[in-house]
C-alpha positions as CSV (number, residue, x, y, z in Angstrom):
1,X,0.0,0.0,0.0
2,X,-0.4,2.7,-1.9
3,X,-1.6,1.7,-5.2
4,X,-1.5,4.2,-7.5
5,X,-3.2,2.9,-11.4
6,X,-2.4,5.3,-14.2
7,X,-5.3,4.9,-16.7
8,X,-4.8,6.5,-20.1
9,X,-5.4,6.0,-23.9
10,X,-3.2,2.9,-25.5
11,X,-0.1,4.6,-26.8
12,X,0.0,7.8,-24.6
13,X,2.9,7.0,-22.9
14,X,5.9,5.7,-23.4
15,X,8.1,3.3,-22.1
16,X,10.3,6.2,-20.4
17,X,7.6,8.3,-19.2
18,X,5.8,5.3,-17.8
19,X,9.1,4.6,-15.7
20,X,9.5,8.3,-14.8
21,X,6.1,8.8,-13.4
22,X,6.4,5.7,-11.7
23,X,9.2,7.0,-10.2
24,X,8.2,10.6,-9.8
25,X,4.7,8.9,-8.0
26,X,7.3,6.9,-5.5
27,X,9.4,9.6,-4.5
28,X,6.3,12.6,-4.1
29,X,4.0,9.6,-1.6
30,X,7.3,8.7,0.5
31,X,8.3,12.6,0.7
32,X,4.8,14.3,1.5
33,X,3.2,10.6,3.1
34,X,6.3,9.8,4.7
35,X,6.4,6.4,4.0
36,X,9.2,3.7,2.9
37,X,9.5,3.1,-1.3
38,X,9.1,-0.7,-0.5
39,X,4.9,0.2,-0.1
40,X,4.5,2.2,-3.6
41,X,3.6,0.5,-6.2
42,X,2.1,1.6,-9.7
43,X,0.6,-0.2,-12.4
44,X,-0.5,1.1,-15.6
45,X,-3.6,0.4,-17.3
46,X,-3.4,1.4,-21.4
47,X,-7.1,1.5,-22.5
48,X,-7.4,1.0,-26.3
49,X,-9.3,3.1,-28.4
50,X,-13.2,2.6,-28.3
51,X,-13.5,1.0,-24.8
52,X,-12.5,4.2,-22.9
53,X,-16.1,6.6,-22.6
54,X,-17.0,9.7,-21.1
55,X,-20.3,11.2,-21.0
56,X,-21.2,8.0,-22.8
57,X,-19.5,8.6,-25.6
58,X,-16.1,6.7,-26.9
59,X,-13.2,9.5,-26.1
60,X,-11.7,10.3,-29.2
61,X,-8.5,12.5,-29.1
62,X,-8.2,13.2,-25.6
63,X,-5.2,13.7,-24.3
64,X,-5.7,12.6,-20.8
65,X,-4.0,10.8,-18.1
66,X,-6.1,9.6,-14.5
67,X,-4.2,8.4,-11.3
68,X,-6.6,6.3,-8.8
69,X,-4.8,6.6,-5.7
70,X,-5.5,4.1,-2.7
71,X,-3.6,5.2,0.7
72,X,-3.9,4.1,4.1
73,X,-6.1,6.1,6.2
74,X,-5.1,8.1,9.0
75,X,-3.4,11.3,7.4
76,X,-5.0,15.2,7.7
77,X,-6.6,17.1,5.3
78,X,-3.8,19.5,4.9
79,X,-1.4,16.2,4.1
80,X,-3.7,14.9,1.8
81,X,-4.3,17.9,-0.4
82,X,-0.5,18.6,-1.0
83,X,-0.1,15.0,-1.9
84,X,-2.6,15.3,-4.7
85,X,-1.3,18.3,-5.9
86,X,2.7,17.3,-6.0
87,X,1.0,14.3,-7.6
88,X,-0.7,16.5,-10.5
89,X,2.5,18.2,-11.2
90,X,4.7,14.9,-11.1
91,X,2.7,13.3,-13.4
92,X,2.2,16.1,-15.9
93,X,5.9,17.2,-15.9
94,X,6.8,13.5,-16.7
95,X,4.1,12.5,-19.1
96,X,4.4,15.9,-21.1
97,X,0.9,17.3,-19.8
98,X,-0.3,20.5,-19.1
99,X,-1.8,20.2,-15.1
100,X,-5.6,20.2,-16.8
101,X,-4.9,17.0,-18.3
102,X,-3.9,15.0,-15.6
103,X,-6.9,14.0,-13.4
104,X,-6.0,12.6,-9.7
105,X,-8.0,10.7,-7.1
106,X,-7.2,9.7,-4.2
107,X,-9.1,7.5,-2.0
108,X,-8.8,6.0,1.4
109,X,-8.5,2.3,3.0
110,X,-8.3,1.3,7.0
111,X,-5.3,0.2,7.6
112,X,-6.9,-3.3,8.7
113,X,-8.5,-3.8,5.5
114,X,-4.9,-4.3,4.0
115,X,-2.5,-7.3,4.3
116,X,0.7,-6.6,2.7
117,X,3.7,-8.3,3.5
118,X,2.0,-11.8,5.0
119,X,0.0,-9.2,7.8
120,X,-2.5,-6.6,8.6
121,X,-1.0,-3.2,7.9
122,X,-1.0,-1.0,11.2
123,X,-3.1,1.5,12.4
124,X,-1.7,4.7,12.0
125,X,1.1,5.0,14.7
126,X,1.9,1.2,14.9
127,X,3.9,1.2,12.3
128,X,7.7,0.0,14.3
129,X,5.5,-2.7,16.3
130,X,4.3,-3.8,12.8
131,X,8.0,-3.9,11.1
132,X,9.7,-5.3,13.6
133,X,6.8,-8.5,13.6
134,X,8.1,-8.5,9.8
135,X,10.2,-11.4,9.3
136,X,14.3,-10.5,9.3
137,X,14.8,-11.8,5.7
138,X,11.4,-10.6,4.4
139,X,12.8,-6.9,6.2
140,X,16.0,-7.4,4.5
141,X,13.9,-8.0,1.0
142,X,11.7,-4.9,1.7
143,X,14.6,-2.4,2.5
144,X,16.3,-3.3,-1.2
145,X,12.9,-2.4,-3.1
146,X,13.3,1.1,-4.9
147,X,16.7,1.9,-3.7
């Protein structure tokens, strides 16, 4: 946890700016969430042309890019709104966007309706209790991811 999907039209992006917003969506939830790489995971979803609709029509050159966010619960307002906007810029600088084409959501999850890592993830403040019930080699594993 967090899972970030980056929905946009088949072909949008390329291979590079797929791996630099994945990158750029890392580094801007572990700097304004304050959480460890090893969590941040983002998958891309390319939609090809005539199944993607809005306003029930098929979207026809649109230039658009949408990030679902899920994130553990448990972080303020004031936390949550800067990590949507550093989000919005991220992904616009590194897909070649202007801000109004990048759409962001960002939804949130009780920490005991995740299991990540062979556990329930911890309510917010439990989060040494949880690693340290991490297994040493599984810790070791975790630690390498994203450095």
């Amino acid at each position: 946890m967090p899972t970030y999907v980056v929905t946009a039209p088949e072909g949008r992006l390329s291979a590079e700016q797929k791996r630099r917003i994945a990158s750029d969506i890392t580094q801007v939830h572990c700097s304004v969430a304050v959480a460890p790489a090893y969590f941040a995971q983002v998958i891309f979803h390319d939609v090809p042309q005539g199944n993607y609709f809005v306003g029930g029509q098929p979207l026809q050159g649109a230039d658009h890019v949408y990030v679902h966010g899920q994130i553990r619960a448990g972080r303020d307002s004031a936390t949550k709104e800067k990590l949507v906007l550093a989000l919005m810029h991220a992904v616009a600088e590194a897909g070649a966007l202007g801000t109004h084409q990048v759409q962001i959501y960002v939804v949130e999850v009780p920490a005991r309706q995740i299991a990540e890592y062979g556990q329930l993830l911890p309510l917010p403040g439990g989060e040494a209790a949880w690693w340290d019930a991490v297994p040493a080699e599984l810790r070791k594993h975790m630690e390498t991811i994203g450095n």
